[in-house]
C-alpha positions as CSV (number, residue, x, y, z in Angstrom):
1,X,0.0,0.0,0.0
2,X,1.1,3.3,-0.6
3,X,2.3,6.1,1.8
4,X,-0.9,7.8,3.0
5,X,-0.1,12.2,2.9
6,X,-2.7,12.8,5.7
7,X,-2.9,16.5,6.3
8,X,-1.3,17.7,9.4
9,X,-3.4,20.5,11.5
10,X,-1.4,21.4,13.8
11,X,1.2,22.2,11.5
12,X,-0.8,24.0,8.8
13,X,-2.3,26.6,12.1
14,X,1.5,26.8,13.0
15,X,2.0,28.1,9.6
16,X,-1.1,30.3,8.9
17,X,-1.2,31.9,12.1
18,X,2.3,31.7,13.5
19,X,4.0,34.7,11.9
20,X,0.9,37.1,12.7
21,X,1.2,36.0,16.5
22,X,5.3,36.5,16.3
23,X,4.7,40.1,14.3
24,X,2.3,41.0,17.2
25,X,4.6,39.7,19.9
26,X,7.8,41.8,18.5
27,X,5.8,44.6,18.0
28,X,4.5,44.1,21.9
29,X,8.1,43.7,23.0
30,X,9.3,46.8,21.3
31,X,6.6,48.9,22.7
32,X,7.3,47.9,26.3
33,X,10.5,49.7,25.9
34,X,8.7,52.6,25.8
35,X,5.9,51.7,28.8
36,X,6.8,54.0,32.1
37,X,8.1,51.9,35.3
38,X,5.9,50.7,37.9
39,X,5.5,53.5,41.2
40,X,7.6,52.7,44.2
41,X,5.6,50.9,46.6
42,X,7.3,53.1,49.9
43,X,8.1,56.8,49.7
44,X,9.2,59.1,52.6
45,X,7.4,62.7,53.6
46,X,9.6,65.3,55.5
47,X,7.1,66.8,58.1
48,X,7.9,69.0,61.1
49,X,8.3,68.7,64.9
50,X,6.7,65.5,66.1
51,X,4.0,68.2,68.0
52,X,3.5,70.2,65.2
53,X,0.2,70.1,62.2
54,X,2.6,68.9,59.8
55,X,3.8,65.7,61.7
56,X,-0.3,65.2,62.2
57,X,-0.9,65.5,58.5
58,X,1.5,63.4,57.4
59,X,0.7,60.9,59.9
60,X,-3.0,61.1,58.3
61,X,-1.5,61.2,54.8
62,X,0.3,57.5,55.8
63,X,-2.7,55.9,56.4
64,X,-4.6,56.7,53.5
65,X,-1.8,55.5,51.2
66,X,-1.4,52.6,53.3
67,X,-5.2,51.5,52.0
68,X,-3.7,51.6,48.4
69,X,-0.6,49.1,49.4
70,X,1.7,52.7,49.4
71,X,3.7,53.0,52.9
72,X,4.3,56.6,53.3
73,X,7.5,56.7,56.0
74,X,7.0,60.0,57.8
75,X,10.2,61.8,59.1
76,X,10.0,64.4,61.4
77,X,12.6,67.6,61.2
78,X,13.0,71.0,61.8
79,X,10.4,72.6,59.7
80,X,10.2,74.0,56.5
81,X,13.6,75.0,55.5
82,X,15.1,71.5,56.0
83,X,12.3,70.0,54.5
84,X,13.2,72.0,51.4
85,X,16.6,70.8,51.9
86,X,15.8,67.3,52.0
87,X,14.1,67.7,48.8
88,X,16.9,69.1,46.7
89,X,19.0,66.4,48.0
90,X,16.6,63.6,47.3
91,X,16.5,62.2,50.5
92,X,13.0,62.0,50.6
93,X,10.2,62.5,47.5
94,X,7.6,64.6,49.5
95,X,7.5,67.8,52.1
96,X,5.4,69.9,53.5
97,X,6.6,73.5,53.0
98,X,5.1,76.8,54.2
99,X,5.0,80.1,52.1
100,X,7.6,82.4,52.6
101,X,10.5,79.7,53.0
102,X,11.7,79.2,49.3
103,X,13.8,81.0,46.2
104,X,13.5,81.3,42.5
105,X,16.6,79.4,43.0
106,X,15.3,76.7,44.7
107,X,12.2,76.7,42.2
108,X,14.6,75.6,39.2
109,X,16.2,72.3,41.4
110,X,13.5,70.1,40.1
111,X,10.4,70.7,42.8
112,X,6.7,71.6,42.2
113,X,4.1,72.2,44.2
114,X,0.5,69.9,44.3
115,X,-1.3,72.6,45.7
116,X,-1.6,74.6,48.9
117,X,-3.4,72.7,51.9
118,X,-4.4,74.9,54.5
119,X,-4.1,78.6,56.0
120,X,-1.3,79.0,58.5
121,X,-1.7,82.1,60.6
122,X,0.8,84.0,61.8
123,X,1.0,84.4,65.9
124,X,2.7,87.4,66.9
125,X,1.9,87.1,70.8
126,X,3.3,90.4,73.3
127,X,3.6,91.2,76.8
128,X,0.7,93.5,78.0
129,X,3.0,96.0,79.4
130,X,4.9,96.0,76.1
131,X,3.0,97.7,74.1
132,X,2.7,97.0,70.4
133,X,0.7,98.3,67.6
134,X,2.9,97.3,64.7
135,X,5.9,95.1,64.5
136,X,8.3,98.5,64.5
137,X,7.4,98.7,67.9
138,X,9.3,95.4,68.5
139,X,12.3,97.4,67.8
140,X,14.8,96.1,70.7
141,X,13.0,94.0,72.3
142,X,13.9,90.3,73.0
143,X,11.7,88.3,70.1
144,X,11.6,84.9,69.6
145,X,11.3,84.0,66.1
146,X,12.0,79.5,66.1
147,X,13.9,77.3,65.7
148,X,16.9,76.9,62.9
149,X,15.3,75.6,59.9
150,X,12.1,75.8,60.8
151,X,9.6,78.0,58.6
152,X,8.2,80.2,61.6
153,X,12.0,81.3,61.7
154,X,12.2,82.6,57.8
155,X,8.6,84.2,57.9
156,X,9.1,86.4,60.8
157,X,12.6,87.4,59.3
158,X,11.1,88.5,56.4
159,X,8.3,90.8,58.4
160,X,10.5,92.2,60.9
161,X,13.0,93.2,58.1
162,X,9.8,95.0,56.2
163,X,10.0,96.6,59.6
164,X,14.0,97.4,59.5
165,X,14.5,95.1,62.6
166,X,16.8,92.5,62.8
167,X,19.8,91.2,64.6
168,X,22.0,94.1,64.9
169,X,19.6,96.2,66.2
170,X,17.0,93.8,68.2
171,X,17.8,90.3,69.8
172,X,16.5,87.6,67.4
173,X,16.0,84.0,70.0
174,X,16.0,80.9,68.0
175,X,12.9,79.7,70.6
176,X,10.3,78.4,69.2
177,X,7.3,76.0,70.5
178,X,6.5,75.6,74.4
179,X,10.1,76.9,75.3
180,X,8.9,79.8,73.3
181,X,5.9,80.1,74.9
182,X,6.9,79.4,78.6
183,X,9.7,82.0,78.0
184,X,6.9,84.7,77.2
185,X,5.2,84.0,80.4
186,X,7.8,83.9,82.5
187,X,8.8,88.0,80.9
188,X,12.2,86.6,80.1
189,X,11.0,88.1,76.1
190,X,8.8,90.6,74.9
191,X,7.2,88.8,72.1
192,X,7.2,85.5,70.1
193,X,6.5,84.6,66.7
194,X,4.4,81.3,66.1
195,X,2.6,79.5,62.5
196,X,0.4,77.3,64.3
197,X,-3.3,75.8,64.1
198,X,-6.0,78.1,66.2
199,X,-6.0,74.3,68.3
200,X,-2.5,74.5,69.2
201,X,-1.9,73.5,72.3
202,X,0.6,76.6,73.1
203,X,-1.7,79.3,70.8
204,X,-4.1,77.9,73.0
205,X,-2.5,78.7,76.5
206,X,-1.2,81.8,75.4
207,X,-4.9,83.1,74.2
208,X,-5.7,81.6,78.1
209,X,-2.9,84.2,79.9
210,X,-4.1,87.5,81.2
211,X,-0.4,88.8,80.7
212,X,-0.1,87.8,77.2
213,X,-2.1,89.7,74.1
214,X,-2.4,88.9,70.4
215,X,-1.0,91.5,67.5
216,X,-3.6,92.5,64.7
217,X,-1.9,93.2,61.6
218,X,-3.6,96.6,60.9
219,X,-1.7,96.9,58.4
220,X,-2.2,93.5,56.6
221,X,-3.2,94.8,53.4
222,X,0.3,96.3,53.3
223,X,1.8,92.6,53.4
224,X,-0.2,91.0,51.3
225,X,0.7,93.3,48.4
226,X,4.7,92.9,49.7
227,X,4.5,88.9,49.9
228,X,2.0,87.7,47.4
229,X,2.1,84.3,49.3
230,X,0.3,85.9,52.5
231,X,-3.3,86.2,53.0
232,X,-5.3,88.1,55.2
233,X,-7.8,86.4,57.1
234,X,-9.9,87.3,60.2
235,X,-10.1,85.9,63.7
236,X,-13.6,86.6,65.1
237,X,-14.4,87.4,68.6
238,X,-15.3,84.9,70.8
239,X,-14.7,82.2,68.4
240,X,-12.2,80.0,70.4
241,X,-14.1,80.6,74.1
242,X,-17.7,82.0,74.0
243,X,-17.7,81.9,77.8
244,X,-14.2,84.4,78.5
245,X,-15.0,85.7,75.0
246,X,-11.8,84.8,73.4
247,X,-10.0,86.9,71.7
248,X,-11.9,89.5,73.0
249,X,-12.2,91.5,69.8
250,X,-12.4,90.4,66.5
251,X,-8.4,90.1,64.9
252,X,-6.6,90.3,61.5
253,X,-4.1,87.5,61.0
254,X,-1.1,87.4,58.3
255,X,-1.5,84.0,56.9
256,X,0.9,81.7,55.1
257,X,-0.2,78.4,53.0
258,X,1.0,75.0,53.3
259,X,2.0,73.5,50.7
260,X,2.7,69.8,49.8
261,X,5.4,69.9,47.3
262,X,6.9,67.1,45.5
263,X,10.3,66.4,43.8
264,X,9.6,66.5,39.8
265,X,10.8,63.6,39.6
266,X,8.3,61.8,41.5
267,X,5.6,59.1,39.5
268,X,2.6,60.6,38.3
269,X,0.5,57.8,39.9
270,X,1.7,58.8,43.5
271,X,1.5,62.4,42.9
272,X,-2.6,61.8,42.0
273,X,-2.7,59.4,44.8
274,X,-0.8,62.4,47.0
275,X,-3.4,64.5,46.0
276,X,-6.7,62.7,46.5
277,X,-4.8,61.9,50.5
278,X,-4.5,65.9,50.7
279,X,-8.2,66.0,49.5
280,X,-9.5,63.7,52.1
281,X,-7.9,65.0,55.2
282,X,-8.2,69.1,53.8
283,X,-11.3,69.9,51.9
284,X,-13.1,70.0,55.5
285,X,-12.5,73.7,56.3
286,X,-12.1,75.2,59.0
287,X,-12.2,78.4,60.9
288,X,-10.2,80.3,58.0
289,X,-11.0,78.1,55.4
290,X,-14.3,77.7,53.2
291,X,-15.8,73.5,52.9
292,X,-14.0,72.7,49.4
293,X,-11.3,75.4,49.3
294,X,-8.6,73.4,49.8
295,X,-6.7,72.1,48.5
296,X,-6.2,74.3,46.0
297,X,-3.9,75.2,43.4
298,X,-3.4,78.9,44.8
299,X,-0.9,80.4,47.3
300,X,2.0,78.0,45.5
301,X,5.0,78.0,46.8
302,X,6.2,76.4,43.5
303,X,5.0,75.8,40.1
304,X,2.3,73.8,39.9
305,X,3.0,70.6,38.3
306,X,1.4,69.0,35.2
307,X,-0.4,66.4,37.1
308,X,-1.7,68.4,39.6
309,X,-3.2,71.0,37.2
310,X,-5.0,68.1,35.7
311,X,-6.6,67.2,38.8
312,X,-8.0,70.1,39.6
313,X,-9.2,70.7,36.2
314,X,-10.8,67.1,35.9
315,X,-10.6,65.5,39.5
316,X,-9.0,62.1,40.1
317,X,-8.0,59.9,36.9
318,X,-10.7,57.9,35.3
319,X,-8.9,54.7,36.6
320,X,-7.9,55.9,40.1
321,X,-12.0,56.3,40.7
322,X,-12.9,53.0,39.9
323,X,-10.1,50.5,40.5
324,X,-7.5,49.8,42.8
325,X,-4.1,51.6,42.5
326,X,-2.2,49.1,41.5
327,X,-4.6,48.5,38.4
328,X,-5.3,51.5,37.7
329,X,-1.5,52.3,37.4
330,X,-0.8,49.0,35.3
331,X,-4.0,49.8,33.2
332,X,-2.3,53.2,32.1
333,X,1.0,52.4,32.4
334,X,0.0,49.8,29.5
335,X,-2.3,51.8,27.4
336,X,0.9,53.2,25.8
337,X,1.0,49.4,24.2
338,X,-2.4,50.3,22.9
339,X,-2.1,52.0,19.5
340,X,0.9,49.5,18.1
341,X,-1.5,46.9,18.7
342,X,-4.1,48.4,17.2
343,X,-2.0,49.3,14.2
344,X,-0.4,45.9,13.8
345,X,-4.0,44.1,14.3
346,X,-6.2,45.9,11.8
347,X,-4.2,44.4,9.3
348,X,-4.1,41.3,10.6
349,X,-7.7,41.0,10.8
350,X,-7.8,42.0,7.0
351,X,-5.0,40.2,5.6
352,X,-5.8,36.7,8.0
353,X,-9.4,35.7,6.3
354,X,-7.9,35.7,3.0
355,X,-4.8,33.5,4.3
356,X,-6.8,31.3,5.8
357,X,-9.3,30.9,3.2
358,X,-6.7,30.2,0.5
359,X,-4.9,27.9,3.0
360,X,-8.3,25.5,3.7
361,X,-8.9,25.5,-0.1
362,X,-5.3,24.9,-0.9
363,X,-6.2,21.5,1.1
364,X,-8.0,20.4,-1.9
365,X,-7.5,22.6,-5.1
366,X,-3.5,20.8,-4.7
367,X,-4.9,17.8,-5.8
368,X,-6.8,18.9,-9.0
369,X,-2.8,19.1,-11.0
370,X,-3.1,15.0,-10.5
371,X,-6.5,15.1,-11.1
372,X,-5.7,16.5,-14.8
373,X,-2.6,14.7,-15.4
374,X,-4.9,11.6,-15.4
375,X,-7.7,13.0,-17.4
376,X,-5.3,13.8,-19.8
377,X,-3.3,10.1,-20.2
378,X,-6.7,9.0,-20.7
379,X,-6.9,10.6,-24.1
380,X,-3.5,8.7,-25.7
381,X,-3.8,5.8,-27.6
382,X,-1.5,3.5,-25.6
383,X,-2.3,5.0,-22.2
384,X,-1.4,2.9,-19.3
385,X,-4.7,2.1,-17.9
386,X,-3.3,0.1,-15.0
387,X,-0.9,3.0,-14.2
388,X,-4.3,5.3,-13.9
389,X,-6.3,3.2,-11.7
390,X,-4.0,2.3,-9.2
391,X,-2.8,6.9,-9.1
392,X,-6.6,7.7,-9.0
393,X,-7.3,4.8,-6.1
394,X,-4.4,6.4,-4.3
395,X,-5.4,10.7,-4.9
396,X,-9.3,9.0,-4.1
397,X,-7.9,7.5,-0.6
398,X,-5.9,10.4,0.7
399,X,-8.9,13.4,-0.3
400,X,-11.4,10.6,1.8
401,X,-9.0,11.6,4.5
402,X,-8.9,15.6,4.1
403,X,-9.8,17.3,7.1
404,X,-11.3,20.8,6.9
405,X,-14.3,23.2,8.1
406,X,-17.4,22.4,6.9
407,X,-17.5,25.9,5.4
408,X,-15.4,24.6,2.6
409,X,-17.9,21.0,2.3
410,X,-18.7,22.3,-0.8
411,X,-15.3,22.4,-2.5
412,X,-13.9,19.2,-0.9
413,X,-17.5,17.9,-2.5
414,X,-16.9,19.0,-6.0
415,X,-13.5,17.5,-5.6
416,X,-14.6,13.9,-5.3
417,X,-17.1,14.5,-7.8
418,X,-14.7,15.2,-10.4
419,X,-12.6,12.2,-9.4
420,X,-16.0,10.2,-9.4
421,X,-16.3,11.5,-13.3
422,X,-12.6,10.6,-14.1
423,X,-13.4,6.9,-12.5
424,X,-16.3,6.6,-14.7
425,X,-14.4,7.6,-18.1
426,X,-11.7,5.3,-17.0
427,X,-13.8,2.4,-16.4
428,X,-15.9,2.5,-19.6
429,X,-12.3,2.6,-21.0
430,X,-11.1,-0.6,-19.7
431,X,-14.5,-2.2,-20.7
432,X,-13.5,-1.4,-24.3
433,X,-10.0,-2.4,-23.9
């Protein structure tokens, strides 16, 4: 018996659709090269003093990211200034800055602000028997102004030199917190300068002291015009006791704005996550701020970055609000992948139809060249009969063995009716002979 060809189909898929899955898998693997890493799962905030609103907020900030598999590691630190210095040397991605504390200079070292958190006033507490309308009246007297590095420090340098003090011509303490406050108590200084919550434990005692009074800023339009990153914002009356009426007439506060600022450099993904963090814990209000006004991309320390300005334009991305993080951020980290594959697979999806339709019929058009050959013997005179039975047996054998979809019935039909024909034409031919 002769060798049966029985059709491989395994093969004949190999070689229809095996260069089309290999084009689409190069093209994949060259368009991965261009897909953007994967965030860091831990970054690390630069706060303030471990009793301070920023080491609060960023303790707040930790456990929002922590829901989203981010661990935020809070550090604590001087304040502002060496939180601006940690920045610029990278040694940690995130701060919390207050207005008044940066440069240009600093501006062009790669950070950008997310937006401005909250209002910070401005404390300028005084001795009764000191008395003190405007900050010029400070002039010699024993201030305390913080702590090195901190950003209570660089704002009340900045006001007291509007006023031509500073420390050739007045002692400058660097006291700053409850040493600060105790020291104004005790009459050792005349005043103190403090950027504090109204809930501050040391605002709070010092409001409390019959010896101690709180400086309006009469002339806080004047400073706001100076230092576009202050506000102006009012302290009513009896607003922090009702009972002792405290303060006991309403008071304009110089106010700075926090500011969460970010090194440029930092993934887009954790800047939006940053962001809707800084939403949660700040879009509250409080007594200067409106429900909703923070954050905000006003009072900026720094330009605002890209992604934040999206976010306030268009609110959380699409993904972020319906998945978890880390899907979201794989889902748009590969949608980059998504217009090669597009490109490559319209195409295919033309092209492939074709291929594969020629392929199935291929299955049984090959055998019509035999199919001929013996027609055509048949019409010599001394055609080998024998010869043409036994090749017609053989092609009638292997197409009873042709598998293919029974789309293409028809033409594997048509096949065998021809050879049926030919078998005919050669029997009535060996009759005669």
């Amino acid at each position: 018996m002769s060798n049966q060809r029985k059709p491989n189909n395994n093969k004949d898929n190999i070689s229809i659709f095996g260069p089309a899955i290999l084009l689409v898998l190069i093209g994949f693997i060259l368009t991965y090269q261009f897909v953007q890493p994967a965030p860091p799962d831990s970054i690390r905030i630069a706060t303030g003093q471990k009793e301070g609103a920023y080491y609060l907020f960023g303790q707040q900030y930790q456990e929002r990211l922590k829901q989203e598999k981010i661990e935020l590691e809070v550090l604590n630190t001087a304040g502002s200034i060496e939180n601006i210095q940690r920045l610029i040397s990278g040694e940690v991605a995130v701060a919390l800055v207050q207005g008044g504390t940066t440069s240009h200079a600093e501006a062009e070292k790669g950070l950008r602000s997310l937006g401005s958190l909250y209002f910070e006033p401005i404390w300028v507490f005084h001795r009764k028997n000191v008395p003190v309308l405007h900050l010029t009246d400070l002039l010699g007297q024993r201030i305390a102004i913080g702590a090195e590095g901190s950003g209570t420090r660089a704002l009340a340098q900045q006001l007291l030199a509007d006023n031509d003090i500073n420390p050739s011509n007045t002692p400058l303490l660097p006291l700053s917190g409850r040493a600060a406050a105790d020291a104004l108590l005790n009459g050792e200084i005349a005043s103190a300068f403090f950027v504090a919550s109204p809930m501050s434990p040391v605002v709070r005692a010092l409001l409390d002291s019959d010896q101690i009074k709180l400086l309006s800023f009469g002339r806080a339009d004047a400073y706001t015009r100076t230092h576009r990153f202050l506000s102006s914002v009012v302290l009513p009356e009896g607003v922090i006791n009702m009972r002792r009426n405290l303060p006991a007439e309403k008071t304009v506060l110089l106010a700075a704005s926090a500011n969460l600022v970010v090194r440029e450099d930092l993934h887009p993904a954790l800047m939006d996550l940053l962001l809707q963090a800084a939403q949660g814990v700040h879009n509250k209000g409080g007594w200067f701020e409106e429900k909703g006004q923070f954050p905000a991309p006003d009072y900026l320390v720094y330009p605002l970055s890209s992604e934040a300005e999206r976010f306030y334009k268009y609110g959380p991305p699409f993904l972020q609000r319906y998945l978890p993080f880390w899907a979201a951020t794989l889902v748009d980290r590969l949608k980059v992948m998504l217009l090669p594959f597009l490109a490559l697979m319209i195409p295919l999806f033309k092209i492939m139809p074709p291929i594969y339709r020629w392929r199935m019929r291929s299955r049984i058009y090959r055998w019509y060249k035999e199919v001929l050959e013996i027609d055509h013997r048949l019409f010599v005179a001394d055609a080998d009969l024998q010869q043409a039975q036994s090749a017609l047996t053989r092609i009638e054998h292997e197409v009873a063995h042709i598998e293919i979809p029974l789309s293409y019935a028809e033409e594997l039909y048509d096949l065998r009716l021809h050879i049926s024909l030919i078998q005919q034409k050669l029997d009535r031919l060996q009759q005669k002979g």
